[in-house]
C-alpha positions in Angstrom: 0.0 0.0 0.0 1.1 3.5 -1.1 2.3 6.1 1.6 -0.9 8.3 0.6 -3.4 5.7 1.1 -2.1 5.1 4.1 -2.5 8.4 5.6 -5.9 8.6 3.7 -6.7 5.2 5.4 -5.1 6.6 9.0 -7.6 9.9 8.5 -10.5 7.8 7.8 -9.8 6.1 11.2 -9.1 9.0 13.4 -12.3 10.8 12.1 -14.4 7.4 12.9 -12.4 7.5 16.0 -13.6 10.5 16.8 -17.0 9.9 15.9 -17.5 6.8 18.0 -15.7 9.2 20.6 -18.2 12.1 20.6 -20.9 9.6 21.1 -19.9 7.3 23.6 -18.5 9.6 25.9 -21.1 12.5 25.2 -22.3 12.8 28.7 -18.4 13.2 30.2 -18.1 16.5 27.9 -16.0 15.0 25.4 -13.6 17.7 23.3 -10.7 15.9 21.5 -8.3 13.0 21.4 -4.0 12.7 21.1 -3.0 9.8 19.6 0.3 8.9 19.6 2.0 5.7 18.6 5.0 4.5 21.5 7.4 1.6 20.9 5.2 -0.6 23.8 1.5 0.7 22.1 -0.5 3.4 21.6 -1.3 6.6 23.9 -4.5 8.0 23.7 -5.1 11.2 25.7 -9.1 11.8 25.8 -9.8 15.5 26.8 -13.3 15.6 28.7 -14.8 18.5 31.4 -15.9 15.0 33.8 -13.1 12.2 34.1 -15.3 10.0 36.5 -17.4 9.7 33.9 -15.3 8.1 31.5 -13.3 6.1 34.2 -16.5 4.2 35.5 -17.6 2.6 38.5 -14.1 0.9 39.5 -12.6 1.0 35.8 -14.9 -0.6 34.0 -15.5 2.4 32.0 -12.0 2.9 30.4 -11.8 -0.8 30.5 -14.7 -1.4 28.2 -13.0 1.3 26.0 -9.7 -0.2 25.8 -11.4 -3.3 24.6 -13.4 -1.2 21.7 -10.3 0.8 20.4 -8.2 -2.4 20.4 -10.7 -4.5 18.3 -13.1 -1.9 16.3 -10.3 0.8 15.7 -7.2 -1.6 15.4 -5.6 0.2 17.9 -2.0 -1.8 19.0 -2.3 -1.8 23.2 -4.1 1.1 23.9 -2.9 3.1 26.8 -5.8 5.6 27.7 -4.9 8.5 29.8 -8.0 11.4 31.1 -7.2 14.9 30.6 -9.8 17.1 32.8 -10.7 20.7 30.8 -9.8 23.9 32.3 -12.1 26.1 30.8 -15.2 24.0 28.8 -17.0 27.3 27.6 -13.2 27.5 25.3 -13.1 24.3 24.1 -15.5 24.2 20.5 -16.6 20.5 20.8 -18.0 20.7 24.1 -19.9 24.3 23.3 -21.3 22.2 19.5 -22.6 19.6 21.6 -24.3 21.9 24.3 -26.1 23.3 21.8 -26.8 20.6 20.0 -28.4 19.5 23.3 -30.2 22.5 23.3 -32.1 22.0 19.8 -32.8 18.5 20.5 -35.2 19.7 23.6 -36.6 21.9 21.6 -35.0 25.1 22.6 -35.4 27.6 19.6 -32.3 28.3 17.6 -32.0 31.9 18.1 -31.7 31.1 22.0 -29.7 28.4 21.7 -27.3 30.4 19.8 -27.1 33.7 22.1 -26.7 31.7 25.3 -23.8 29.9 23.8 -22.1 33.3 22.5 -22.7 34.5 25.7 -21.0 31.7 28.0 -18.4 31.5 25.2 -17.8 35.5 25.8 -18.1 34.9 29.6 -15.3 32.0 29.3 -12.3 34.9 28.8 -12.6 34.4 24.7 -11.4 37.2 22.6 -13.9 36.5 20.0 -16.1 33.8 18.6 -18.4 33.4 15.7 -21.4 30.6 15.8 -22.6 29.5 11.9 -26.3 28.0 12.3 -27.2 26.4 8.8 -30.2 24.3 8.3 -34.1 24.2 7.7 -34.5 26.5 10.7 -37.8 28.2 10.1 -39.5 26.7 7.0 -39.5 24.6 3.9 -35.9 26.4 2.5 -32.6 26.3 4.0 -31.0 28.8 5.8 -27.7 30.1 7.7 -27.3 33.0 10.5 -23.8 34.0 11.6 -23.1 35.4 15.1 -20.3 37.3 16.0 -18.8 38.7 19.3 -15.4 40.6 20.2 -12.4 40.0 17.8 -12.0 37.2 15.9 -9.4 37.0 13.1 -10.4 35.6 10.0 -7.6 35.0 7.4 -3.8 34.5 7.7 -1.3 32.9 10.1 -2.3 34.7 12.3 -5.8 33.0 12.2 -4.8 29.5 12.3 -2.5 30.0 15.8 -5.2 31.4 17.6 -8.7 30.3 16.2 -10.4 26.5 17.0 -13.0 25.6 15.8 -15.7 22.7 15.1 -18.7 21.5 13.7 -21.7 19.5 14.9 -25.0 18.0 13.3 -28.2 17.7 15.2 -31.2 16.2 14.1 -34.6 17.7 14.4 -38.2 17.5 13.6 -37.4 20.0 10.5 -34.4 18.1 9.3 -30.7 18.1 10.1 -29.2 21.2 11.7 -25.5 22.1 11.3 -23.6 23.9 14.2 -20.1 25.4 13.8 -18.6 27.7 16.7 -15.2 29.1 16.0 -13.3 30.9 18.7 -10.3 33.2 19.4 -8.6 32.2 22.8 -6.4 35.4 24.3 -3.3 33.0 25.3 -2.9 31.8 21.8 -2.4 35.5 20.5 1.4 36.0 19.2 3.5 38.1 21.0 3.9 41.0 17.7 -0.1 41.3 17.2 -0.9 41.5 21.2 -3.1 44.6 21.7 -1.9 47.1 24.3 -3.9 49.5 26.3 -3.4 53.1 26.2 -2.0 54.6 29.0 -3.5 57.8 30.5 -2.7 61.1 29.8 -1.2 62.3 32.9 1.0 59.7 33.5 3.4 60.6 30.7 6.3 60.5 32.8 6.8 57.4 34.9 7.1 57.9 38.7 10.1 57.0 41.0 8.8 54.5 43.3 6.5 53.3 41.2 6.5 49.2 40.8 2.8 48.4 38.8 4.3 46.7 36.2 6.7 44.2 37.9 5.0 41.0 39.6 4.4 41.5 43.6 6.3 39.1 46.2 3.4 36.5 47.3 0.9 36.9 44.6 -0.8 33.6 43.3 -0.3 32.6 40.0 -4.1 32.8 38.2 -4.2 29.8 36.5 -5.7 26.5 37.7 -3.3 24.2 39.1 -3.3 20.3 37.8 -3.4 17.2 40.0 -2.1 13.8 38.4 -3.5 10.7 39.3 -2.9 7.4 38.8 -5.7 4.8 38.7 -4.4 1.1 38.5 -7.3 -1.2 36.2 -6.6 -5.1 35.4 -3.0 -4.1 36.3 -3.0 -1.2 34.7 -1.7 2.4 35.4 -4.7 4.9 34.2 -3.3 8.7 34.4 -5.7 11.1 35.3 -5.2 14.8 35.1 -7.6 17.0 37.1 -8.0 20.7 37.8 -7.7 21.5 41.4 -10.1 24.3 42.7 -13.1 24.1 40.1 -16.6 24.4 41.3 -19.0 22.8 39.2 -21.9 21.4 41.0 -23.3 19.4 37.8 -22.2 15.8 37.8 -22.7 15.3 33.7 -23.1 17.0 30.8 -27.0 16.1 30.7 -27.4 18.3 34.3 -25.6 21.0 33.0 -28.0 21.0 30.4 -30.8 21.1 32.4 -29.8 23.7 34.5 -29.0 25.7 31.2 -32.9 25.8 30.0 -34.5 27.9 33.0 -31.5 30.8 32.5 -31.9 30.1 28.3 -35.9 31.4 28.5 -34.4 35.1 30.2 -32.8 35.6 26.6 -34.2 38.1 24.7 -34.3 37.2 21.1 -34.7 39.6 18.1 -38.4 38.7 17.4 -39.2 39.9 20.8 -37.4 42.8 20.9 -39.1 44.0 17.2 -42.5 43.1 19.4 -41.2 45.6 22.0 -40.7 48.5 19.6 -44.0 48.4 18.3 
């Protein structure tokens, strides 16, 4: 076999991979996988907002999954290691399939879509745009586009700091696409940074004066990580967790439903034309 059906064939995989992935593991907030072939088998990083979920009740969850990607996927001894998400609202996956959640309950699109922009925004994001395509309001297709803050559309520039990802949901209309693309502040190269404009007065720096260099005892502000190890059938199970998040919901399916009483406050454009008049 050529060297370019093999990556073609390798593609193919990864994207059923990653199919079989989204769905399995939809209610531990599933984002992405790292594959990575080692001399002893293959690691596979799963990134996820819930690692108990995926893990199971005494292993049998990543057990059951070792199985699958070693016979379905042809995997060579899969070494599965869980990867907990800092900050979900940043990650595209996770946001496609909360509002793919959304639409399936019936939540109308033009809600759906402003409540994720807004946690999305919330999240620290420098910008993010949501494409909606689909039979949304009758018999003809249609798209909206939604933007918010600064998001870079063309160049190298673009492809550094811009993730993005697509979803399909299916509804009594037809099938719905989602695609949420969004500009993450610590991915922005050091020449194109933005800096604030310093106030008039303070032309002249003062003696004495210390703002810009870091203070003696101040925390660092991002989330430390804890690694665990989890030993199943005699093997070592890495788990990497964020230490200090509060998140009450214990899947993806509560956050949900804790999402549709605050998705009703939204205000969408129909109403507000109803307002005016």
């Amino acid at each position: 076999m050529s060297a370019v059906k093999n990556v073609i064939k390798d593609n193919y995989n990864m994207m059923l991979l990653k199919d079989y992935l989204r769905d399995a593991i939809k209610d531990a907030g599933f984002s992405h996988a790292e594959i990575s072939k080692t001399p002893t088998g293959t690691r596979v990083a799963l990134h996820v907002t819930r690692p108990g979920i995926v893990i199971g009740r005494k292993g049998s969850g990543i057990r059951d999954l070792t199985d699958k990607l070693a016979v379905d996927f042809g995997l060579k001894s899969p070494q599965i290691s869980v990867v907990e998400i800092e900050k979900p609202e940043l990650a595209p996956s996770v946001m496609c399939n909360r509002m793919a959640s959304h639409l399936e309950r019936g939540t109308a699109f033009r809600r759906a879509t402003m409540w994720t922009l807004k946690q999305i925004m919330e999240g620290g994001a420098m910008g993010v745009q949501i494409t909606i395509s689909g039979k949304l309001r009758g018999d003809r297709s249609a798209f909206e586009k939604h933007t918010a803050g600064i998001l870079p559309r063309a160049g190298h520039h673009a492809e550094v700091i811009v993730d993005e990802d697509i979803a399909h949901v299916g509804t009594a209309m037809g099938l719905i696409g989602i695609r949420i693309r969004i500009a993450r502040k610590e991915k922005v190269v050091p020449e194109f940074e933005m800096k604030k404009e310093s106030p008039k007065n303070d032309d002249k720096p003062k003696k004495g004066k210390q703002d810009d260099k870091p203070k003696k005892g101040k925390q660092d502000d991002k989330p430390k990580k804890k690694v665990e190890e989890i030993k199943v059938d005699d093997v070592n199970v890495e788990v990497i967790k964020v230490e200090g998040k509060n998140d009450d919901a214990k899947s993806e399916s509560e956050v949900i439903e804790k999402e549709e009483a605050k998705i009703e406050s939204i205000d969408t454009m129909e109403e507000e034309e109803a307002n005016m008049k």
